[in-house]
GUVO-821633 format. One record per residue (C-alpha): z, x, y; residue in three letters. Coordinates in nm, 4 decimals, always signed. Each point is the difference from the previous one (the first is absolute). Example, Ala and Ser with C-alpha at 12.3 -4.5 7.8 and 13.67 -1.06 7.14 Angstrom:
! GUVO-821633
rec w->+0.7800; u->+1.2300; v->-0.4500; residuo->Ala
rec w->-0.0660; u->+0.1370; v->+0.3440; residuo->Ser
END
This chain:
! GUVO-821633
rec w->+0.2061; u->+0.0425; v->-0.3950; residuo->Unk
rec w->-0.1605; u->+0.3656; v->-0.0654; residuo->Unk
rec w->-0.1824; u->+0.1438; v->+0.3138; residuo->Unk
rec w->-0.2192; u->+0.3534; v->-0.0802; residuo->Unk
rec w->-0.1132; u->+0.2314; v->+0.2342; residuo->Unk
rec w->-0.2489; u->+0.2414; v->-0.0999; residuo->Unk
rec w->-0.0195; u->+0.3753; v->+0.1337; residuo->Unk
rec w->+0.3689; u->-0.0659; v->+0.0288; residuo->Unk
rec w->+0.0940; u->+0.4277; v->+0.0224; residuo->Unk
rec w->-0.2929; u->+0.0339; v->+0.3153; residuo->Unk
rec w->+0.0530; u->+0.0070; v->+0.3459; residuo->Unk
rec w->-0.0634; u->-0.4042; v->+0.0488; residuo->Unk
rec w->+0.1291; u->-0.1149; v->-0.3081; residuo->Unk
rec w->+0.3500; u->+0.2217; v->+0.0174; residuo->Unk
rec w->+0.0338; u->-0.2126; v->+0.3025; residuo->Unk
rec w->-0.0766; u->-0.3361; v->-0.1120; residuo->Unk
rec w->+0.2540; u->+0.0332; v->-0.3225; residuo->Unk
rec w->+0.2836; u->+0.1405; v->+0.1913; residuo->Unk
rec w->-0.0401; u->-0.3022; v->+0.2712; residuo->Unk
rec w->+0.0090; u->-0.2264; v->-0.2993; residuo->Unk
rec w->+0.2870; u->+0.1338; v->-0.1232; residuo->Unk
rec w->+0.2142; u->-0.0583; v->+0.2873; residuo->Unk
rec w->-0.1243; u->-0.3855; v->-0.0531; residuo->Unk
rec w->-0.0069; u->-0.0585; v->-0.3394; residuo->Unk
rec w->+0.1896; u->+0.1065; v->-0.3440; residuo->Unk
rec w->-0.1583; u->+0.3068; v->-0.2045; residuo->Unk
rec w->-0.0247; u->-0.1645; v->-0.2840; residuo->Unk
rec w->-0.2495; u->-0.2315; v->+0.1913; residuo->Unk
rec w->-0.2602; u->+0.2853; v->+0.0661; residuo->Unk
rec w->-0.2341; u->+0.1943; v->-0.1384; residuo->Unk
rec w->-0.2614; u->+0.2859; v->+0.0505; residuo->Unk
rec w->-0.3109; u->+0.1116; v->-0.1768; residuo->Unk
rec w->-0.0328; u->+0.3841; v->+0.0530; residuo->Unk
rec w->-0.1945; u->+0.2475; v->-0.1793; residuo->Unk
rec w->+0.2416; u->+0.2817; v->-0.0651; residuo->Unk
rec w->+0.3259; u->-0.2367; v->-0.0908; residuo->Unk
rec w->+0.2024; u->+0.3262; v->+0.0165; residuo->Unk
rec w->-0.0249; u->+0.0036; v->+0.4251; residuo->Unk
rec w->+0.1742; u->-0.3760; v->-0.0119; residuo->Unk
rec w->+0.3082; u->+0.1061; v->-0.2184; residuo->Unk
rec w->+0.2448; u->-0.0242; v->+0.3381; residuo->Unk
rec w->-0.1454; u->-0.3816; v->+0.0401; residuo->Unk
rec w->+0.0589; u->-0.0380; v->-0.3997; residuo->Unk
rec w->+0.3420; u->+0.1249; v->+0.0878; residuo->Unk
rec w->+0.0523; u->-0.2898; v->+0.2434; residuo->Unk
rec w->-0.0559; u->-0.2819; v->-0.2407; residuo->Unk
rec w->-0.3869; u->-0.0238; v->+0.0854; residuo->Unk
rec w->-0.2347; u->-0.0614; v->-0.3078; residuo->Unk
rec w->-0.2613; u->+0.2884; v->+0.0052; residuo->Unk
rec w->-0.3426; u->-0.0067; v->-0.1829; residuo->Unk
rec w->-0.2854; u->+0.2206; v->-0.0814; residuo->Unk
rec w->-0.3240; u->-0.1364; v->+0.1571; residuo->Unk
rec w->-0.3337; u->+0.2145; v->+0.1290; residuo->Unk
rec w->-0.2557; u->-0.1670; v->+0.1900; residuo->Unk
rec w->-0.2520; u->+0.2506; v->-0.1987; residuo->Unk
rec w->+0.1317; u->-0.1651; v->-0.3226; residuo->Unk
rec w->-0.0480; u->-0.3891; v->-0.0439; residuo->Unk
rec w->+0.1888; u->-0.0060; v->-0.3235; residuo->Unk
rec w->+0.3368; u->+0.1173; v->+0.1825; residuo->Unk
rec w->-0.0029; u->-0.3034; v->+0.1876; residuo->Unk
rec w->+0.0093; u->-0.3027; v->-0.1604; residuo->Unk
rec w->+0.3304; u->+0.1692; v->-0.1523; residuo->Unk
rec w->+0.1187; u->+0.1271; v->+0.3736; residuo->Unk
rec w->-0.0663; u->-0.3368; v->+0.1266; residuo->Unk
rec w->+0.1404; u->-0.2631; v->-0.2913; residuo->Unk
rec w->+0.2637; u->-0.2215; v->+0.0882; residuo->Unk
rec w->-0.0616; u->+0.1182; v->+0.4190; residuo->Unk
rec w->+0.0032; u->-0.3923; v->+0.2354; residuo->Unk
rec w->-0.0649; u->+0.1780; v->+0.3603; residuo->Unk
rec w->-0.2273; u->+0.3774; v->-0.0201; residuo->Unk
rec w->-0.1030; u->+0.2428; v->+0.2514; residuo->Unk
rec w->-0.2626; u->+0.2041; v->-0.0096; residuo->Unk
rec w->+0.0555; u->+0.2684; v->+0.2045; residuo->Unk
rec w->-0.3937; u->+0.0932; v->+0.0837; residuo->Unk
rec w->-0.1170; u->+0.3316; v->-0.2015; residuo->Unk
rec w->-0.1180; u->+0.3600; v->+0.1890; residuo->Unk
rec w->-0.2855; u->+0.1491; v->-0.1561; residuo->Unk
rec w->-0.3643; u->-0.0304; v->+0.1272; residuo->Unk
rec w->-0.1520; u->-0.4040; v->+0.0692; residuo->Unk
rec w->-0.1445; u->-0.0196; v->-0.3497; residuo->Unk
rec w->+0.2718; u->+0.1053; v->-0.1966; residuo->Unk
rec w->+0.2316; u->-0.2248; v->+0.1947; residuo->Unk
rec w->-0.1818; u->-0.3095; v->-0.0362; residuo->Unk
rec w->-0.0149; u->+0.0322; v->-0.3919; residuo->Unk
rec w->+0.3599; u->+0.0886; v->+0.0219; residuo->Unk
rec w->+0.1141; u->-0.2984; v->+0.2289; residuo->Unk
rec w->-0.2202; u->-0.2312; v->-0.2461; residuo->Unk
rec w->+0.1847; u->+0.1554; v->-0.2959; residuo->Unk
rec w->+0.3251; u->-0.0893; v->+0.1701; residuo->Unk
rec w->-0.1043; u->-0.3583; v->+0.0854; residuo->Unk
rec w->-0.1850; u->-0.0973; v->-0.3322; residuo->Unk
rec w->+0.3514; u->+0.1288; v->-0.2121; residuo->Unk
rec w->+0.1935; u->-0.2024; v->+0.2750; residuo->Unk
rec w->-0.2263; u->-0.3285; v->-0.0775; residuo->Unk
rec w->+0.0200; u->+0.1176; v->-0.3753; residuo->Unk
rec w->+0.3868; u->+0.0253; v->+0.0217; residuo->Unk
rec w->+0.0335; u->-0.3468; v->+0.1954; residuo->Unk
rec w->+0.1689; u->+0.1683; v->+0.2736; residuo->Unk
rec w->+0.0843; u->-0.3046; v->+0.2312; residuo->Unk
rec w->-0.0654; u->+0.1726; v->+0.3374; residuo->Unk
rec w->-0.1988; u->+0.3122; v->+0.1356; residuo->Unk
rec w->+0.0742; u->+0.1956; v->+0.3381; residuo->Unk
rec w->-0.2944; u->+0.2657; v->+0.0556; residuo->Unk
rec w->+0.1016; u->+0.3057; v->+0.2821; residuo->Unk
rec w->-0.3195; u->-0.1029; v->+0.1867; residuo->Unk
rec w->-0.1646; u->+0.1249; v->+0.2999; residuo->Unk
rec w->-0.0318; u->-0.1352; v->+0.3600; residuo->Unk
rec w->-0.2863; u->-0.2475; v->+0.0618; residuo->Unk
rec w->-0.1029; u->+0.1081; v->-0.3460; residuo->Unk
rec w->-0.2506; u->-0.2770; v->-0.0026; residuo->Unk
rec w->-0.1876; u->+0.1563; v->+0.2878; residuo->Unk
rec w->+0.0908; u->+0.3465; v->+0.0433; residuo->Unk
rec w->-0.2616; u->+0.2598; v->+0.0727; residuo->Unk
rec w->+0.2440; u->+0.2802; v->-0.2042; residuo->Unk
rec w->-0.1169; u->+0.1241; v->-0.3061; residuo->Unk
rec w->+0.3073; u->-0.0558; v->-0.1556; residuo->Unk
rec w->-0.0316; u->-0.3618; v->+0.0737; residuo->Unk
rec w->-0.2741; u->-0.0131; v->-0.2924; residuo->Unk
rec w->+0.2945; u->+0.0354; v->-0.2399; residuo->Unk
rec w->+0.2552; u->-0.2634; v->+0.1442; residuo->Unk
rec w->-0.3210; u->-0.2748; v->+0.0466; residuo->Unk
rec w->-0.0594; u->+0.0705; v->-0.3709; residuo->Unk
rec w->+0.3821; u->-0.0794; v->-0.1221; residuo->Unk
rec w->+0.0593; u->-0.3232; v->+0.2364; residuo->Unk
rec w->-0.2956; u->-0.1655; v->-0.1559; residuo->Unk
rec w->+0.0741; u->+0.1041; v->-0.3341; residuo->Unk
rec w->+0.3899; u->-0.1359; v->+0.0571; residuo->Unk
rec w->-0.1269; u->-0.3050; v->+0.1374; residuo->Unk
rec w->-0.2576; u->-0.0499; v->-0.2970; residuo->Unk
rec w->+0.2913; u->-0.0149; v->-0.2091; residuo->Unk
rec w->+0.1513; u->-0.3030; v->+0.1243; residuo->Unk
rec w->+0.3725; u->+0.1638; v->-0.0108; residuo->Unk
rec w->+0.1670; u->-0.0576; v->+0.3390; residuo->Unk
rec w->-0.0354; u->+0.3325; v->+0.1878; residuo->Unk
rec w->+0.0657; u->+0.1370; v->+0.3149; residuo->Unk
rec w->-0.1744; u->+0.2603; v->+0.1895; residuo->Unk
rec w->+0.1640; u->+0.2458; v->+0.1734; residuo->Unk
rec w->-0.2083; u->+0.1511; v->+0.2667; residuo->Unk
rec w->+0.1369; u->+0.3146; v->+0.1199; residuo->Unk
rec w->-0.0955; u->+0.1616; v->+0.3084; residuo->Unk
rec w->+0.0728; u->+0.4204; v->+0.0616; residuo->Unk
rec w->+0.3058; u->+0.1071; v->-0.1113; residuo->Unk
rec w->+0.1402; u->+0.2030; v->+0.2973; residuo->Unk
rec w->+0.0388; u->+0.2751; v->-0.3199; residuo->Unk
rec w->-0.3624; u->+0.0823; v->+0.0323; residuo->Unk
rec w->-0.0408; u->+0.1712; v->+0.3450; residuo->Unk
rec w->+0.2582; u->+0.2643; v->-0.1607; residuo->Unk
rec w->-0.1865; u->+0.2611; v->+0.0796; residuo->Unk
rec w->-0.0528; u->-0.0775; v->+0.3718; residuo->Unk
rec w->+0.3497; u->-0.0341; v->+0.0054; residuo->Unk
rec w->+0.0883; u->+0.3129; v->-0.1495; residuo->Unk
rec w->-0.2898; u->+0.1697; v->+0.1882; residuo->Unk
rec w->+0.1770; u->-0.1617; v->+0.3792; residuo->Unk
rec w->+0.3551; u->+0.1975; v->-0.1847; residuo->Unk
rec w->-0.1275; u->+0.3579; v->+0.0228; residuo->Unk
rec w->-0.1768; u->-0.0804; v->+0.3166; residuo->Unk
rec w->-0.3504; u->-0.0919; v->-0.1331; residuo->Unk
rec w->-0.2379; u->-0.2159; v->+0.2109; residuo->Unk
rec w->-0.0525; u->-0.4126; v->-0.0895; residuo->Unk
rec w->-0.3267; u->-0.0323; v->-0.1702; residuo->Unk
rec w->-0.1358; u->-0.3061; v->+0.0873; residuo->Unk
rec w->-0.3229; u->-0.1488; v->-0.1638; residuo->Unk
rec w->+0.0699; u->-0.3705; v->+0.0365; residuo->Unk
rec w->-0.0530; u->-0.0611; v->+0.4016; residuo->Unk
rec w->+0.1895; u->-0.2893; v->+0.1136; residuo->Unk
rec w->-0.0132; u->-0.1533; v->-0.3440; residuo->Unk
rec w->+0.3688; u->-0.1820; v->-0.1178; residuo->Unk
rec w->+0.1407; u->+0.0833; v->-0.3992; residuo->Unk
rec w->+0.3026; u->-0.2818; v->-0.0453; residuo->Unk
rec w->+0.2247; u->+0.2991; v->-0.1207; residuo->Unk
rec w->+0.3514; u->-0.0587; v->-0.1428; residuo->Unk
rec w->+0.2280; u->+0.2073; v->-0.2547; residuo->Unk
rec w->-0.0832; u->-0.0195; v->-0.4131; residuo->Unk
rec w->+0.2974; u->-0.0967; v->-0.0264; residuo->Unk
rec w->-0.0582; u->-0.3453; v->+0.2194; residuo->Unk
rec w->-0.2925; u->-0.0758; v->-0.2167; residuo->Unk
rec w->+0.2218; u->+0.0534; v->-0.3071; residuo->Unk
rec w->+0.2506; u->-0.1754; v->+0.1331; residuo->Unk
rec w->-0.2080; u->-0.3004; v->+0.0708; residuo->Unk
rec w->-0.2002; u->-0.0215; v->-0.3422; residuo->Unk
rec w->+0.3670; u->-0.0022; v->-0.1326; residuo->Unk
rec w->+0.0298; u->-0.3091; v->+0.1917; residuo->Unk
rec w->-0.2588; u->-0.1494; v->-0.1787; residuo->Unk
rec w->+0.0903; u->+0.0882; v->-0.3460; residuo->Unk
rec w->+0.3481; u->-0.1366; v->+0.0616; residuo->Unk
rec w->-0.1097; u->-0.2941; v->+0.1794; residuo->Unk
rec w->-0.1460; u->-0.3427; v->+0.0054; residuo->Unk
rec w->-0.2427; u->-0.1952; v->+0.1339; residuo->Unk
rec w->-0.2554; u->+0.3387; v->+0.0413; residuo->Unk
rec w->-0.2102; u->-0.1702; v->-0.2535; residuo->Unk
rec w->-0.4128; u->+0.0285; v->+0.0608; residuo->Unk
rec w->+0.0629; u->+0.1847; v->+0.3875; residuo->Unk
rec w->-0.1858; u->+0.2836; v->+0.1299; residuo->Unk
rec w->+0.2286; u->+0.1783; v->+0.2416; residuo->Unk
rec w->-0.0984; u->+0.2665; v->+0.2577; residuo->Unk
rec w->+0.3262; u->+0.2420; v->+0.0281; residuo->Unk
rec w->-0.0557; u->+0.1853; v->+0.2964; residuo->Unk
rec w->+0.2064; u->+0.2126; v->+0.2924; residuo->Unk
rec w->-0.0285; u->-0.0588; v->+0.3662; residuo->Unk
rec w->-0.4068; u->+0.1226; v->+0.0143; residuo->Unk
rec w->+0.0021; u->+0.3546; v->+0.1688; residuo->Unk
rec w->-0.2371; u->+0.2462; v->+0.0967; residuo->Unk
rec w->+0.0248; u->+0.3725; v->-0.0905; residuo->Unk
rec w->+0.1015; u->+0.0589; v->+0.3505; residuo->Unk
rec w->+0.2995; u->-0.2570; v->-0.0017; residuo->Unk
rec w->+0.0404; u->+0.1378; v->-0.2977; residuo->Unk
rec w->+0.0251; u->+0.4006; v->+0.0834; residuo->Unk
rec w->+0.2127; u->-0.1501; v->+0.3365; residuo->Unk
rec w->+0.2511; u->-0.1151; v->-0.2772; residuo->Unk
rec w->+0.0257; u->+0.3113; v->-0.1787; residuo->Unk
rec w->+0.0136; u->+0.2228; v->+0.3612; residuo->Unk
rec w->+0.3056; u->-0.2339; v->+0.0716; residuo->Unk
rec w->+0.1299; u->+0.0401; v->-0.3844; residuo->Unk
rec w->-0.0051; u->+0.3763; v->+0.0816; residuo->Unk
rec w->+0.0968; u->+0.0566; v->+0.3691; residuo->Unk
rec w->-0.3612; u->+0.1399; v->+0.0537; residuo->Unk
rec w->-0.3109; u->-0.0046; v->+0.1706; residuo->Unk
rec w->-0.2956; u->-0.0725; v->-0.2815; residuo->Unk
rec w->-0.3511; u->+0.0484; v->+0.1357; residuo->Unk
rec w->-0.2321; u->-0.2665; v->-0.1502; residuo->Unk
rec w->-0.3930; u->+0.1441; v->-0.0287; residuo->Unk
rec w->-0.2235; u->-0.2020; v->-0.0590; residuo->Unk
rec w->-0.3093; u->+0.1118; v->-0.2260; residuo->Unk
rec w->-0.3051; u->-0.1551; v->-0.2102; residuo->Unk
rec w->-0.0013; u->+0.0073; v->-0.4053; residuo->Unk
rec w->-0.1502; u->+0.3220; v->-0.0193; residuo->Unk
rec w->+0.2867; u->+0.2161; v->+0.2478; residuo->Unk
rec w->+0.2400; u->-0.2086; v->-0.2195; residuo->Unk
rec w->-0.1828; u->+0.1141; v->-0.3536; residuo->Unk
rec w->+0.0462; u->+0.3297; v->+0.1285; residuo->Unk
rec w->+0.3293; u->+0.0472; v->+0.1298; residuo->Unk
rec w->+0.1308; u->-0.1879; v->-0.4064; residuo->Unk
rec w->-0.1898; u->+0.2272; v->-0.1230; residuo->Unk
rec w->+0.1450; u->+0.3363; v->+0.1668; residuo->Unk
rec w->+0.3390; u->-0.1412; v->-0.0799; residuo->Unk
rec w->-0.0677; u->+0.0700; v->-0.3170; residuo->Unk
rec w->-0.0832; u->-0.3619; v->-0.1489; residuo->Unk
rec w->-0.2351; u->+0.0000; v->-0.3097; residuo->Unk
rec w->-0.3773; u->-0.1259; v->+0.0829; residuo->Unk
rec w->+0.1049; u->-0.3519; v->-0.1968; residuo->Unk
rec w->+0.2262; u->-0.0563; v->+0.1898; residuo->Unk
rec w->-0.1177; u->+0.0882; v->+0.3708; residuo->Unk
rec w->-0.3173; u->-0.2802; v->-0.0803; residuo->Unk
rec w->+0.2538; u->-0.2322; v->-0.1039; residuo->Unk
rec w->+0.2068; u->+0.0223; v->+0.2927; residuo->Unk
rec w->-0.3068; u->+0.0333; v->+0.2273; residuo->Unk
rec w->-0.1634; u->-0.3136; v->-0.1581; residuo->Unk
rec w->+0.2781; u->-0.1738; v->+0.0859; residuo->Unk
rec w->-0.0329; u->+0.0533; v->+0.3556; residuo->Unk
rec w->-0.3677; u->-0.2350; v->+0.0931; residuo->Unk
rec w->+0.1962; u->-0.2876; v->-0.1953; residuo->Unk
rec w->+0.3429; u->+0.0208; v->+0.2164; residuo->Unk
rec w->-0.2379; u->+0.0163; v->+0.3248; residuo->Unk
rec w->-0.1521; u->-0.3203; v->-0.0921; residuo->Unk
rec w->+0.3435; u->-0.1239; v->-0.0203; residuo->Unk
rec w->+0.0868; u->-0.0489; v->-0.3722; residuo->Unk
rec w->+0.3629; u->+0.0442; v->+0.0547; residuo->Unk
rec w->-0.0008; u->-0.1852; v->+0.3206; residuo->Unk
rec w->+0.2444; u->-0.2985; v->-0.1107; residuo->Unk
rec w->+0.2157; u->-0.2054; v->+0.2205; residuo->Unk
rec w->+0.2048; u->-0.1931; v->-0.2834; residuo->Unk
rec w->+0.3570; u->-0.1149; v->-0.0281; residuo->Unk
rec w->+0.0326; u->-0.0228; v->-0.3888; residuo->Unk
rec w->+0.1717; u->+0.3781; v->-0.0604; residuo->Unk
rec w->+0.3188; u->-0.1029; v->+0.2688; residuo->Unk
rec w->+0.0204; u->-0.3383; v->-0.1723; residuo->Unk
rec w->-0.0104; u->+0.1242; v->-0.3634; residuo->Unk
rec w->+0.2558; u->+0.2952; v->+0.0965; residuo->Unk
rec w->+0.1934; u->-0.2679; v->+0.2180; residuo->Unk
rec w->+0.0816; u->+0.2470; v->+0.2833; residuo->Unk
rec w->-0.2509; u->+0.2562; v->+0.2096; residuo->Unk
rec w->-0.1506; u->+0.2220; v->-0.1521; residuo->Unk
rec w->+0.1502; u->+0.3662; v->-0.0054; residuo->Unk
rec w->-0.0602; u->+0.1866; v->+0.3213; residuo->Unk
rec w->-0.2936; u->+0.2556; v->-0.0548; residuo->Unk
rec w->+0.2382; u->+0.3040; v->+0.1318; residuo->Unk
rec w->+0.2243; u->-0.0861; v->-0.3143; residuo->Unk
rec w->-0.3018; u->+0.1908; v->-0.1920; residuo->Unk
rec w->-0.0822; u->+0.3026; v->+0.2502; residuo->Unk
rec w->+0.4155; u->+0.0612; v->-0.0034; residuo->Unk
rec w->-0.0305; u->+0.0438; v->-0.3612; residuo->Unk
rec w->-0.3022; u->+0.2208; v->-0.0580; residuo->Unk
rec w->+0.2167; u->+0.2091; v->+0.3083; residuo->Unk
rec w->+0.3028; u->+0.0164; v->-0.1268; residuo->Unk
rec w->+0.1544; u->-0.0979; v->+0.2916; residuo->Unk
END
């Protein structure tokens, strides 16, 4: 058996290879990457490294010959690029006869107001249309993405809080890695749609978690899209960025990431990693 994970030297995919390497022999994986040189440690462990770009169809029917169980780790770039990339990936996976596709997903993807959700709707009908067993892995917020509150709450910053009352199933990166290693490993995942989630958490349980994390007092403040837009953008974040962030916001009030699911615990086979495991680590504590 040959399992490939593409995006294998990013933040998710660094993850999901080194959790499959604690389960499985090197010489049993493999990774697509587009600079092959950032991969030589995993070459040096026994693991089969390839050349693939999403950007290049041609790369991939070579990246992905001779691969039974693939996962495409989903792209970052803006929604158009990444669904021609993602259909790229899938159409050289169907091409290759890749026996089974995993797809980093995201929650309620079928009915998500996000705009990022445009993208994952996109791939999980194209993977189905293939008729290759699949699973979708529908990630929720990666704890890793309120960084910046976090590191704001350090140095004594206010909690900027856009979202009301809304609930984001946060968990750790490494959880979701962990669990679409599961998969890859695994059997009987065959044709499921999972929903990986964390205990569903508003910002202010959320900012309560990092106070305790830090022995402090954080003061949550709430404010509308447009206080929000402007307090990004005097810390310094580019335009681009500040309306993608902001965007966000309307979609997460109408409870996008609002997901009460079991399937992350039972993939991972334990709880899922305490939320304070993440704020003691951007600390230093």
């Amino acid at each position: 058996m040959k399992i490939l994970v593409t995006g294998a030297t990013g933040q998710f995919g660094s993850h999901v290879i080194n959790s499959l390497l604690k389960k499985l022999p090197a010489e049993q994986l493999a990774v697509s990457v587009r600079t092959p040189e950032k991969a030589a440690h995993l070459q040096a462990q026994g693991v089969d490294v390839r050349y693939g770009d999403f950007d290049q169809p041609e790369t991939l029917d070579k990246a992905f010959a001779g691969v039974d169980r693939l996962l495409i780790v989903s792209a970052d770039a803006d929604n158009a690029t990444r669904i021609r990339q993602h259909q790229a990936a899938i159409d050289a996976a169907k091409k290759a006869g890749v026996g089974f596709i995993a797809y980093t997903s995201v929650a309620k993807a079928d009915k998500s107001t996000l705009s990022l959700a445009e993208v994952h709707r996109a791939a999980e009908k194209a993977i189905v249309a293939t008729g290759i067993p699949y699973s979708l892995l529908r990630n929720n917020w990666y704890a890793e993405n309120e960084a910046g509150s976090v590191q704001g709450a350090i140095h004594g910053a206010p909690w900027l809080n856009a979202t009301g009352t809304a609930r984001a199933g946060y968990a750790l990166r490494s959880d979701y890695a962990e669990a679409a290693a599961a998969v890859l490993a695994g059997e009987g995942h065959d044709n499921t749609v999972y929903e990986l989630s964390g205990k569903p958490r508003t910002q202010a349980e959320l900012a309560a978690i990092t106070g305790e994390a830090l022995g402090k007092e954080i003061n949550v403040v709430d404010v509308d899209d447009a206080a929000f837009a402007q307090a990004l953008t005097q810390a310094g974040l580019p335009d681009f960025v500040v309306a993608m962030i902001v965007d966000l916001q309307a979609p997460i009030r109408e409870g996008s990431l609002d997901v009460e699911s079991n399937d992350l615990e039972t993939l991972l086979g334990r709880p899922a990693a305490p939320l304070s495991a993440f704020v003691t680590a951007l600390s230093g504590r």
